[in-house]
N, CA, C and O atoms as a Tripos MOL2 file, in Angstrom:
@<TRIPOS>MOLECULE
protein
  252   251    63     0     0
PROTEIN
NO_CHARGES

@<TRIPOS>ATOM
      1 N         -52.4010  -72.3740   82.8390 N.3       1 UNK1
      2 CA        -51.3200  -71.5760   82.3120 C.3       1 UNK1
      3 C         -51.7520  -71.0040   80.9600 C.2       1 UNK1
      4 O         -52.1240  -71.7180   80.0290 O.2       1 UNK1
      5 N         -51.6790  -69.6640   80.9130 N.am      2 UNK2
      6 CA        -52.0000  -69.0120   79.3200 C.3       2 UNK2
      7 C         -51.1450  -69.3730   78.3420 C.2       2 UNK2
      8 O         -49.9720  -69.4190   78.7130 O.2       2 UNK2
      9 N         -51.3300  -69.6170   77.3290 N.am      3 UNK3
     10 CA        -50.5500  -69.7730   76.1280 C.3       3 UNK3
     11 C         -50.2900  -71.3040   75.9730 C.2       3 UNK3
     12 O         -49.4790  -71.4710   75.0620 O.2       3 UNK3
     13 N         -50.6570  -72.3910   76.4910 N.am      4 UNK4
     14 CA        -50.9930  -73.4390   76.9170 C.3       4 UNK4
     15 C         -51.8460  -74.0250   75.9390 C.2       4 UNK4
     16 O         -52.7430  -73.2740   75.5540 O.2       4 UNK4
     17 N         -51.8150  -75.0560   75.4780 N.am      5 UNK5
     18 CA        -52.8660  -75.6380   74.5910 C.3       5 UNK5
     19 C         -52.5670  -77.1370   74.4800 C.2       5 UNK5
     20 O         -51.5970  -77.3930   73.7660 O.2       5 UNK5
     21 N         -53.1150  -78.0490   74.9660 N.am      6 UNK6
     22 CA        -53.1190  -79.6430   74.8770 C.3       6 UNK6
     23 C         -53.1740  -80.0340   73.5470 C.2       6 UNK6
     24 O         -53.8170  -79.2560   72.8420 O.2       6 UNK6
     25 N         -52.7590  -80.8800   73.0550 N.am      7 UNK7
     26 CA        -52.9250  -81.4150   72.2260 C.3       7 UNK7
     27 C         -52.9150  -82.8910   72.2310 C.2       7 UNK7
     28 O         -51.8840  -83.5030   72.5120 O.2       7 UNK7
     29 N         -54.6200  -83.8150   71.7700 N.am      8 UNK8
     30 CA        -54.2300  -85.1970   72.0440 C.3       8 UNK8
     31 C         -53.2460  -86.0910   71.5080 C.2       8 UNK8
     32 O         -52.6010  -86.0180   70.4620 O.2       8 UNK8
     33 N         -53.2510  -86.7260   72.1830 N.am      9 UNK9
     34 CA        -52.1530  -87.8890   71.4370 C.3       9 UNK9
     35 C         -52.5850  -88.5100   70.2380 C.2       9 UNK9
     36 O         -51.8390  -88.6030   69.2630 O.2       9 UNK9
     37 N         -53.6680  -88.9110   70.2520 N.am     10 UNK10
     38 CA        -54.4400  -90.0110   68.8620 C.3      10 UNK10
     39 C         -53.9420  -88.7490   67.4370 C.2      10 UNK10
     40 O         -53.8520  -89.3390   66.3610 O.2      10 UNK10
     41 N         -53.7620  -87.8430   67.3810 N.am     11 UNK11
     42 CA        -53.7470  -87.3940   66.6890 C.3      11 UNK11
     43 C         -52.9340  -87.6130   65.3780 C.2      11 UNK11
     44 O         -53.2260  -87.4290   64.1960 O.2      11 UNK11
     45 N         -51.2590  -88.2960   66.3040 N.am     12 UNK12
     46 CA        -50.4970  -88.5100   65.8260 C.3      12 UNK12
     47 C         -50.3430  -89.5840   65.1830 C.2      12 UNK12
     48 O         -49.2760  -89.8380   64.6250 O.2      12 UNK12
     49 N         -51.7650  -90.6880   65.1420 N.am     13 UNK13
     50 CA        -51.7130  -91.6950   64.7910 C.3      13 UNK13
     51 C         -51.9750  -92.0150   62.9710 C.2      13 UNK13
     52 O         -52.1890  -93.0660   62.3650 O.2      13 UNK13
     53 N         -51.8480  -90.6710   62.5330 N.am     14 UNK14
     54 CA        -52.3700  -90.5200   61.0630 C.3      14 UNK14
     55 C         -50.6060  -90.5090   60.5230 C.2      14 UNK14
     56 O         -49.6620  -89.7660   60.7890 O.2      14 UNK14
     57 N         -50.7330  -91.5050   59.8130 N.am     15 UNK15
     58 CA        -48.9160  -91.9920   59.5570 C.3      15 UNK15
     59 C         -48.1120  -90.9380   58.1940 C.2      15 UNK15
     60 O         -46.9500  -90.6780   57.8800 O.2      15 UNK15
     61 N         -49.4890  -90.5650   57.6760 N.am     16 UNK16
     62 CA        -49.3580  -90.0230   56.6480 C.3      16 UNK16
     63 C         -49.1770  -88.4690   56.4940 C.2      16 UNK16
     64 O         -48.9560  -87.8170   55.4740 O.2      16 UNK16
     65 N         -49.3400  -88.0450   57.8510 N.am     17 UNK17
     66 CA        -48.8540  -86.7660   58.3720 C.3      17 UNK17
     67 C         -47.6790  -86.3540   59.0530 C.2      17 UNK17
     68 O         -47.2060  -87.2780   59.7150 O.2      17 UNK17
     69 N         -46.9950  -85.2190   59.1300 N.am     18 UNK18
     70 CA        -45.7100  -85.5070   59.8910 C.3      18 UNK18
     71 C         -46.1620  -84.6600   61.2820 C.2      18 UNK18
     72 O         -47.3190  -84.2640   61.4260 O.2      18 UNK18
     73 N         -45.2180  -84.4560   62.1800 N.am     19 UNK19
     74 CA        -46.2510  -84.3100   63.0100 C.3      19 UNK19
     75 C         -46.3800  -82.8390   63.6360 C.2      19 UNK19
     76 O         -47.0770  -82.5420   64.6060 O.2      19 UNK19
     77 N         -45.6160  -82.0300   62.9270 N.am     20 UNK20
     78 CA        -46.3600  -80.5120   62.6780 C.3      20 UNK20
     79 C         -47.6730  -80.5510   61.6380 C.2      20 UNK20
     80 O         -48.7780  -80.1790   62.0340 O.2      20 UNK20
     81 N         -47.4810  -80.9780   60.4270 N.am     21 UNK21
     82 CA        -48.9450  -80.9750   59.9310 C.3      21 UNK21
     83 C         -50.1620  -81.6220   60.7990 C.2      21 UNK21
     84 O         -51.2650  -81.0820   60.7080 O.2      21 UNK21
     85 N         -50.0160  -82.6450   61.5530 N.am     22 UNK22
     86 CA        -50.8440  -83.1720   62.2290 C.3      22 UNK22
     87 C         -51.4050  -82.0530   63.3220 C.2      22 UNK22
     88 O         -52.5890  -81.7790   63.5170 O.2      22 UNK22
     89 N         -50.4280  -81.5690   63.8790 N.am     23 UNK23
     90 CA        -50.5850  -80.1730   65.0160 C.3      23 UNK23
     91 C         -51.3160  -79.0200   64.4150 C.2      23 UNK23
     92 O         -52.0590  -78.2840   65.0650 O.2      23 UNK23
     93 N         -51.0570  -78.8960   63.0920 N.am     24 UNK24
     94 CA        -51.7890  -78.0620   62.4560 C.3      24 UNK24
     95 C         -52.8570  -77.9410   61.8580 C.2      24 UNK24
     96 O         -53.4400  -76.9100   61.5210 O.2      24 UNK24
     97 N         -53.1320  -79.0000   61.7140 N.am     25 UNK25
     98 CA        -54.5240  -79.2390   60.8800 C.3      25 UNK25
     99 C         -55.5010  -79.4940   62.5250 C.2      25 UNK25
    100 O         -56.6990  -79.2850   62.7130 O.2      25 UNK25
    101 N         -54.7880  -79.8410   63.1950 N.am     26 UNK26
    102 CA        -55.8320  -80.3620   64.6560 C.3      26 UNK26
    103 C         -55.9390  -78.9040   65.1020 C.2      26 UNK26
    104 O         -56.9990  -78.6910   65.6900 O.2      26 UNK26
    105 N         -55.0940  -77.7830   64.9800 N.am     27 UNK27
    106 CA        -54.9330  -76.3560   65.7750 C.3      27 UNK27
    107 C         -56.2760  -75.7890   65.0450 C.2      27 UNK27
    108 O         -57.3150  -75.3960   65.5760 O.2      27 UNK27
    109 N         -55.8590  -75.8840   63.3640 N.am     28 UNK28
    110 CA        -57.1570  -74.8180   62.7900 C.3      28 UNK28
    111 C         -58.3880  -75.7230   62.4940 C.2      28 UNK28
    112 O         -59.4230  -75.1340   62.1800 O.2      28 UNK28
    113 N         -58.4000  -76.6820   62.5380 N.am     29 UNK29
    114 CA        -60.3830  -77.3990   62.4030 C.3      29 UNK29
    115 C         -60.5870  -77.5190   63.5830 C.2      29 UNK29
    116 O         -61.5070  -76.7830   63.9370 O.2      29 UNK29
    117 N         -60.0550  -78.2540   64.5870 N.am     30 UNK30
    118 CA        -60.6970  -78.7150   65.9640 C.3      30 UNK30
    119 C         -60.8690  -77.4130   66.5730 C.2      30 UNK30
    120 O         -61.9450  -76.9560   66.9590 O.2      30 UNK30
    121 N         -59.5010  -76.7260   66.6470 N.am     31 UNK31
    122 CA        -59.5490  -75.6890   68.0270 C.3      31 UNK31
    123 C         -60.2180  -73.6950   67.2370 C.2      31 UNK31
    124 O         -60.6900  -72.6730   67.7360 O.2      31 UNK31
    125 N         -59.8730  -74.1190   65.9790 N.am     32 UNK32
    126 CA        -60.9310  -72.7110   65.0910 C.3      32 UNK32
    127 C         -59.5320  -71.6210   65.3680 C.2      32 UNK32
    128 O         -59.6990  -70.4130   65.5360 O.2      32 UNK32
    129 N         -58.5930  -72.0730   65.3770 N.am     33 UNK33
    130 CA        -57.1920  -71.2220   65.2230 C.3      33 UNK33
    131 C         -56.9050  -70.3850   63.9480 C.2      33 UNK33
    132 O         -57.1480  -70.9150   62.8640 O.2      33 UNK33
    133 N         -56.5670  -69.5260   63.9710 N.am     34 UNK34
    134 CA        -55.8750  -69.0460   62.8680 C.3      34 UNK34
    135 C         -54.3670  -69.3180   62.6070 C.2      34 UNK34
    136 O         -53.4700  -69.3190   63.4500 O.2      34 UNK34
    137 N         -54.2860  -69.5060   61.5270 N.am     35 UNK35
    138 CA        -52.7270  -69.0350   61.2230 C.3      35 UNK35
    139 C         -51.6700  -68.1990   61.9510 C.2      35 UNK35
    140 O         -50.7170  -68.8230   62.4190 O.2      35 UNK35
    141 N         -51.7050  -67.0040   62.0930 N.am     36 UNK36
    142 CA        -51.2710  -66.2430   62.9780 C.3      36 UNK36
    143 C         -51.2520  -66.9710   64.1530 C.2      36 UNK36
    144 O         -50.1310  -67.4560   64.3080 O.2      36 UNK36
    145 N         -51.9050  -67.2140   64.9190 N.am     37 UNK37
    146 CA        -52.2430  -67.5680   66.3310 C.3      37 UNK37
    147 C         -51.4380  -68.8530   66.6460 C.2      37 UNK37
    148 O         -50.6650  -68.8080   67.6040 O.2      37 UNK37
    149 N         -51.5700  -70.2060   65.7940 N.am     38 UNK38
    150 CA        -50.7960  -71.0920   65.5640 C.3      38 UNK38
    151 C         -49.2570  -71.0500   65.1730 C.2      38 UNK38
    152 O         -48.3340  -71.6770   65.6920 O.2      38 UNK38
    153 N         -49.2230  -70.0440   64.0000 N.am     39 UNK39
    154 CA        -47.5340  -69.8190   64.3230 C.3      39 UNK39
    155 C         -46.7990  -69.1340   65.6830 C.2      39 UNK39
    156 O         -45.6370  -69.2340   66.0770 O.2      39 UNK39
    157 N         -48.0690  -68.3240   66.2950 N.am     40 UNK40
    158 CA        -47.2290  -67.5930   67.0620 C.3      40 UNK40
    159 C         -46.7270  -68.3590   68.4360 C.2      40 UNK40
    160 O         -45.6780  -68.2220   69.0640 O.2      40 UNK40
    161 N         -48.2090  -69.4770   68.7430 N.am     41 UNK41
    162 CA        -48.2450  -70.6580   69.6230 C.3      41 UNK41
    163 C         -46.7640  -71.6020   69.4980 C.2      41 UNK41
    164 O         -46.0280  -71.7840   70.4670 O.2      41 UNK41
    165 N         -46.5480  -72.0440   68.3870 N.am     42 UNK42
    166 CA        -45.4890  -72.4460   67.8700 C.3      42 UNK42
    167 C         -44.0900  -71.9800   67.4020 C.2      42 UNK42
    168 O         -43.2310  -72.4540   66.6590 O.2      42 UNK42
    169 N         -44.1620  -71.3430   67.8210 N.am     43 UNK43
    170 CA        -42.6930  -70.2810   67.3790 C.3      43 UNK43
    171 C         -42.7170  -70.5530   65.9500 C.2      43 UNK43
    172 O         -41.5840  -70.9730   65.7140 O.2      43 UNK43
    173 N         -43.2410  -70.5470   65.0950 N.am     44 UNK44
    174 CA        -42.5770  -70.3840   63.5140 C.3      44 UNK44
    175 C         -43.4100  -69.3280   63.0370 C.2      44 UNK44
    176 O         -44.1300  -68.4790   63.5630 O.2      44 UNK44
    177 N         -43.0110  -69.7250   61.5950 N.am     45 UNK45
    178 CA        -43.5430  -68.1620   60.8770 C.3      45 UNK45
    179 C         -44.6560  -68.6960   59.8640 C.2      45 UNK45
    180 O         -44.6780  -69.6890   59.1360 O.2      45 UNK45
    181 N         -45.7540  -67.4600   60.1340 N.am     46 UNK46
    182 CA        -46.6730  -67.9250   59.4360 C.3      46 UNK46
    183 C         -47.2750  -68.5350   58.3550 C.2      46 UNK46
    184 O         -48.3010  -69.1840   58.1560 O.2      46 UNK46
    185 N         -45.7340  -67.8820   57.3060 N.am     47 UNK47
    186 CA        -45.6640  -68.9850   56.1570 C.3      47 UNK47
    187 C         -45.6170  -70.6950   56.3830 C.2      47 UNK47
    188 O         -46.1060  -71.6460   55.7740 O.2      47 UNK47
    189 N         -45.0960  -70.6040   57.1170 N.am     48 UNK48
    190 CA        -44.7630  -72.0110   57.4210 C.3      48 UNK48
    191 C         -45.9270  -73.1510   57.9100 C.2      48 UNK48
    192 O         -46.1740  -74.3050   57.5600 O.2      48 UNK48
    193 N         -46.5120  -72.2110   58.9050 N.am     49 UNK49
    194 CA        -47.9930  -72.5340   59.2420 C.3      49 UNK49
    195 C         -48.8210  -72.9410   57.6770 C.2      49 UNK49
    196 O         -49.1630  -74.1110   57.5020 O.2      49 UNK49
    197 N         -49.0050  -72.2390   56.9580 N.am     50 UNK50
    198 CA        -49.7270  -71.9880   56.0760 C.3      50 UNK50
    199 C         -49.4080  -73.0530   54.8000 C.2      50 UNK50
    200 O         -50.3470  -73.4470   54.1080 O.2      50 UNK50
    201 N         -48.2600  -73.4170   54.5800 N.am     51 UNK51
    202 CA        -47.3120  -74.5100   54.0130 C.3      51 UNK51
    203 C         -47.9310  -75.6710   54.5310 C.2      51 UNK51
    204 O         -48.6640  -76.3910   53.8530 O.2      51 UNK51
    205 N         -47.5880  -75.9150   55.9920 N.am     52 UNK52
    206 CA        -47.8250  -77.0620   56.5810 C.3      52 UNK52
    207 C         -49.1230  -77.2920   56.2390 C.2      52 UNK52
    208 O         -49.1520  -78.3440   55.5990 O.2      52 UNK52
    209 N         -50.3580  -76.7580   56.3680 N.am     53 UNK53
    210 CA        -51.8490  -76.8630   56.7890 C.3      53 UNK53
    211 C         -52.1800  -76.9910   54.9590 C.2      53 UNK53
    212 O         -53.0160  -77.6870   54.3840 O.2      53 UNK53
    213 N         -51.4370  -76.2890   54.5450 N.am     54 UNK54
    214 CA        -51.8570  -76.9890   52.5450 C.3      54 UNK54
    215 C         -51.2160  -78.1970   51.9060 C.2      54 UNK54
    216 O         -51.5140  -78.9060   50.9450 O.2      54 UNK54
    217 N         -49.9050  -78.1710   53.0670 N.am     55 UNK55
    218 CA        -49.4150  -79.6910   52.4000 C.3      55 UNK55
    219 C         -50.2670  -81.1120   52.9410 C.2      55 UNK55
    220 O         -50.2690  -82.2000   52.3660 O.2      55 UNK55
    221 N         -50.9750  -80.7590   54.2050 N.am     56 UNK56
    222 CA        -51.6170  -81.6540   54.8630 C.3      56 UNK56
    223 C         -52.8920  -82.0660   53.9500 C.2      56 UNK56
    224 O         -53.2170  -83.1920   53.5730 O.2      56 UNK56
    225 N         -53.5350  -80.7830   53.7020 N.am     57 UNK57
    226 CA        -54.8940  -81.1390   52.8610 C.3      57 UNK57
    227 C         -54.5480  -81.6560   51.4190 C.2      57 UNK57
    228 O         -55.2930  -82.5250   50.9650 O.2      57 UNK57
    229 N         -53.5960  -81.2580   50.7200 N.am     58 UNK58
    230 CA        -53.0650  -82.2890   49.4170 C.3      58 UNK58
    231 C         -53.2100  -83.9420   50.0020 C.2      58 UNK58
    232 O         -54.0980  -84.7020   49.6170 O.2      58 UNK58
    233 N         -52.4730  -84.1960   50.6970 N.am     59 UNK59
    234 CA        -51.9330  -85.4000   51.4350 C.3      59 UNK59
    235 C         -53.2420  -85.8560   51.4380 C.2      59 UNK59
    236 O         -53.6040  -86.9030   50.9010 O.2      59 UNK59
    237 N         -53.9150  -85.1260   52.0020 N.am     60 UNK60
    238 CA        -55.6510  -85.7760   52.2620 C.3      60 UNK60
    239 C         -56.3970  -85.9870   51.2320 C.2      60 UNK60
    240 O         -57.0590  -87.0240   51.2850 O.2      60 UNK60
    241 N         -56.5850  -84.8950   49.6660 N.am     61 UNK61
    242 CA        -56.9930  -85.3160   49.1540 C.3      61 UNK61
    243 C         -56.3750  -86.5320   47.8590 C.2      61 UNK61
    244 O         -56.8070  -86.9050   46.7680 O.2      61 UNK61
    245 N         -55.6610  -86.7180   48.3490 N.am     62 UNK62
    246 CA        -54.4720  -87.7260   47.8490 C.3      62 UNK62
    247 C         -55.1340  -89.2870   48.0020 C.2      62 UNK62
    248 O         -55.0460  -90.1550   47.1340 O.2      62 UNK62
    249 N         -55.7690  -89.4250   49.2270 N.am     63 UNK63
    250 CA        -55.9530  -90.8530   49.7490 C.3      63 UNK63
    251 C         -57.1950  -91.2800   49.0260 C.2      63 UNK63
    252 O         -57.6560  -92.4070   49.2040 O.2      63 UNK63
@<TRIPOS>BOND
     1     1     2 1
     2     2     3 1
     3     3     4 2
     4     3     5 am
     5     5     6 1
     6     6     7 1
     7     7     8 2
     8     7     9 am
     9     9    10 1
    10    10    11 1
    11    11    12 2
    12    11    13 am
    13    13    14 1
    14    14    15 1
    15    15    16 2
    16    15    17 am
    17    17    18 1
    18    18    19 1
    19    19    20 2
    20    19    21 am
    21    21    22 1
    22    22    23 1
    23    23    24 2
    24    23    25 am
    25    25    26 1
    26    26    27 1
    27    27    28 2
    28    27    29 am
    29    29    30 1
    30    30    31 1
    31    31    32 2
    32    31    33 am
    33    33    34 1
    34    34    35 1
    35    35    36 2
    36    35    37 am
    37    37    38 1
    38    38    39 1
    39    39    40 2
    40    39    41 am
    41    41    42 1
    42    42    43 1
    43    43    44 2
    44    43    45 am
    45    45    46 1
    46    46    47 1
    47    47    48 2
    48    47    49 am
    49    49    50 1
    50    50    51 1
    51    51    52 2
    52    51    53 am
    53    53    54 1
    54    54    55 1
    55    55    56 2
    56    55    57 am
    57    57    58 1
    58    58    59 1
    59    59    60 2
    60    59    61 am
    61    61    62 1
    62    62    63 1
    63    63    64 2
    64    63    65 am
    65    65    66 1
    66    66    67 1
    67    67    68 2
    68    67    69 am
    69    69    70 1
    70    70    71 1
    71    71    72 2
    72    71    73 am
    73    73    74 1
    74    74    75 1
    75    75    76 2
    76    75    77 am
    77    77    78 1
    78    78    79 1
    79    79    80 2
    80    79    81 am
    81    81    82 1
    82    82    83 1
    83    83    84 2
    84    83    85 am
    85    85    86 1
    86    86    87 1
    87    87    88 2
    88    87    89 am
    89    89    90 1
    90    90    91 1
    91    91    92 2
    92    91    93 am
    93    93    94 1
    94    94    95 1
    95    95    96 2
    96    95    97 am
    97    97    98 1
    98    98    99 1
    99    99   100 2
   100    99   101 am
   101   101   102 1
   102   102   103 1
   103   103   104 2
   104   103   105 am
   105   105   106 1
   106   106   107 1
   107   107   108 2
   108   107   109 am
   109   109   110 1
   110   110   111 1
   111   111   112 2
   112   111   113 am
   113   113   114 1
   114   114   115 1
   115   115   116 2
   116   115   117 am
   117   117   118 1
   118   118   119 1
   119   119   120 2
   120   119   121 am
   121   121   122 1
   122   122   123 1
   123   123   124 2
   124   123   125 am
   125   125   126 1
   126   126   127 1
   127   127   128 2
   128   127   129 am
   129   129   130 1
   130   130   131 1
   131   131   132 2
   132   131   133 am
   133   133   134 1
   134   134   135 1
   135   135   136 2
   136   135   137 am
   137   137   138 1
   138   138   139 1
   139   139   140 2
   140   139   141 am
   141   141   142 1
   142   142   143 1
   143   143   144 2
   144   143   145 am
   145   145   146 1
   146   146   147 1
   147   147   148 2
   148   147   149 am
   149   149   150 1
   150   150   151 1
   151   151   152 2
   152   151   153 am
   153   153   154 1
   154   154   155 1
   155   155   156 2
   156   155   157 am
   157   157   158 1
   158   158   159 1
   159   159   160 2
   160   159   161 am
   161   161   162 1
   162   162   163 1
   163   163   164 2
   164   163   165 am
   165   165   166 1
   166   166   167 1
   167   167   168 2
   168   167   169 am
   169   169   170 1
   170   170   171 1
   171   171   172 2
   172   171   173 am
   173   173   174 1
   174   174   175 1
   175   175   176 2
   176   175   177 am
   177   177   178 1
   178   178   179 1
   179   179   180 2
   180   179   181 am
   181   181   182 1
   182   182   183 1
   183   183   184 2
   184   183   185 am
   185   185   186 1
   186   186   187 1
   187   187   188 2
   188   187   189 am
   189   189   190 1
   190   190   191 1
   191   191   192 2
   192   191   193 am
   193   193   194 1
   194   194   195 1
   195   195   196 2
   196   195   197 am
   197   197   198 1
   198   198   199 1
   199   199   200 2
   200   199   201 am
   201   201   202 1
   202   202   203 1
   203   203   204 2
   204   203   205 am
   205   205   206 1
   206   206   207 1
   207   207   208 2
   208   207   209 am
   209   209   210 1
   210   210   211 1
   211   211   212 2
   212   211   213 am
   213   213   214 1
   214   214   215 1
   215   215   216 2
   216   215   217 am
   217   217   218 1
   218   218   219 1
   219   219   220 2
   220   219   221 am
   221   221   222 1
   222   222   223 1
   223   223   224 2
   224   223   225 am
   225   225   226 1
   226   226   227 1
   227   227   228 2
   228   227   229 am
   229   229   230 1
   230   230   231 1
   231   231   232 2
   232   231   233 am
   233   233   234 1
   234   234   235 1
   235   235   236 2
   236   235   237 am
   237   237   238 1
   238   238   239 1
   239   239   240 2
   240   239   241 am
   241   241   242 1
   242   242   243 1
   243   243   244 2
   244   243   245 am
   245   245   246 1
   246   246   247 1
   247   247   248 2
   248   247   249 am
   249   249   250 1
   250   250   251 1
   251   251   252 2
@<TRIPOS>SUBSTRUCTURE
     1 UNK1         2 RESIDUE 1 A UNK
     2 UNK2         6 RESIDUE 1 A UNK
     3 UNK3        10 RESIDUE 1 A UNK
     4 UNK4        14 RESIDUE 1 A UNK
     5 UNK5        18 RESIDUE 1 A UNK
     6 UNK6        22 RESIDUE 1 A UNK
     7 UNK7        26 RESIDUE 1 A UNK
     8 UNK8        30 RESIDUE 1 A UNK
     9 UNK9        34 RESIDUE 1 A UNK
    10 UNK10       38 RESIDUE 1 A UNK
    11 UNK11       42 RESIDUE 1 A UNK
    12 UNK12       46 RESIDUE 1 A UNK
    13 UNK13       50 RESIDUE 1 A UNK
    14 UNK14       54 RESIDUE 1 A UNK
    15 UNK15       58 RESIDUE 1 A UNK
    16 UNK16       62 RESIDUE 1 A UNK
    17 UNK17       66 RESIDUE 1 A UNK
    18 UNK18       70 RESIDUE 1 A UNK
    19 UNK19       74 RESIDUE 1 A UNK
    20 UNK20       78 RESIDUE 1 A UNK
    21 UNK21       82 RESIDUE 1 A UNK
    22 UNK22       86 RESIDUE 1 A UNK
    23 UNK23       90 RESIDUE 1 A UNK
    24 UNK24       94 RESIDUE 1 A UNK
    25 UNK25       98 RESIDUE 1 A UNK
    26 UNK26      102 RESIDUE 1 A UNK
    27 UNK27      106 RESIDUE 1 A UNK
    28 UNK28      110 RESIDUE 1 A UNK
    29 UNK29      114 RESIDUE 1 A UNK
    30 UNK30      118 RESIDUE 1 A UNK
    31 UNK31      122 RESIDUE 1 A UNK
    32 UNK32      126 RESIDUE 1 A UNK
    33 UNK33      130 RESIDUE 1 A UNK
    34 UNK34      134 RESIDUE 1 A UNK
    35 UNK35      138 RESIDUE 1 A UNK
    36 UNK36      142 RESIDUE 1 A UNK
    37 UNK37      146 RESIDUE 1 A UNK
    38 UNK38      150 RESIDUE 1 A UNK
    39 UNK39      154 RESIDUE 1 A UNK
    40 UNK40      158 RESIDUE 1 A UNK
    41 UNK41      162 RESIDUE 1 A UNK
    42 UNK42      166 RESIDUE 1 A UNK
    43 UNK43      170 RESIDUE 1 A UNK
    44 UNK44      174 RESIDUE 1 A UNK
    45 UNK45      178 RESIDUE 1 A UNK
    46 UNK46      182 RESIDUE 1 A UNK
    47 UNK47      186 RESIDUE 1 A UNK
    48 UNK48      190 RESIDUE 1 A UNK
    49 UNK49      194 RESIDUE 1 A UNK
    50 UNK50      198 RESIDUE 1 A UNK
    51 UNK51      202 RESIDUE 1 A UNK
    52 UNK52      206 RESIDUE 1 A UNK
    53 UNK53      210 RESIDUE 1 A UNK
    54 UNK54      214 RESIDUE 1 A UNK
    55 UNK55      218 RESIDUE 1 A UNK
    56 UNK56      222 RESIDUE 1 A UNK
    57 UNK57      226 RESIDUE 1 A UNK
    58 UNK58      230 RESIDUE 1 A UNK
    59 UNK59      234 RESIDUE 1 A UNK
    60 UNK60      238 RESIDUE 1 A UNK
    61 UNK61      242 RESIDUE 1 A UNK
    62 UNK62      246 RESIDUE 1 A UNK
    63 UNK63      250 RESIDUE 1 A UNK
């Protein structure tokens, strides 16, 4: 099915993520997504994408 994209489960196992940032950070390193492409996958807006995927990498360099 087009527009289709798996996403594993282990992913969600990072506690410290919620679990759109987790979706997001796995969309643009693993799968080489853009922004655009990921919000549009996701119904939100690209800001939001872009929010999520910088609040994730704070979080990261946090630990």
């Amino acid at each position: 099915m087009e527009g289709t994209v798996l996403i594993p489960s282990g992913i969600f196992r990072q506690r410290d993520l919620s679990v759109l940032e987790a979706m997001v950070v796995y969309l643009k390193v693993e799968r080489g997504m853009t922004y655009h492409e990921i919000a549009a996958l996701l119904n939100r807006d690209d800001r939001t994408i872009w929010t999520c995927y910088n609040r994730a990498q704070k979080k990261r360099v946090q630990q």
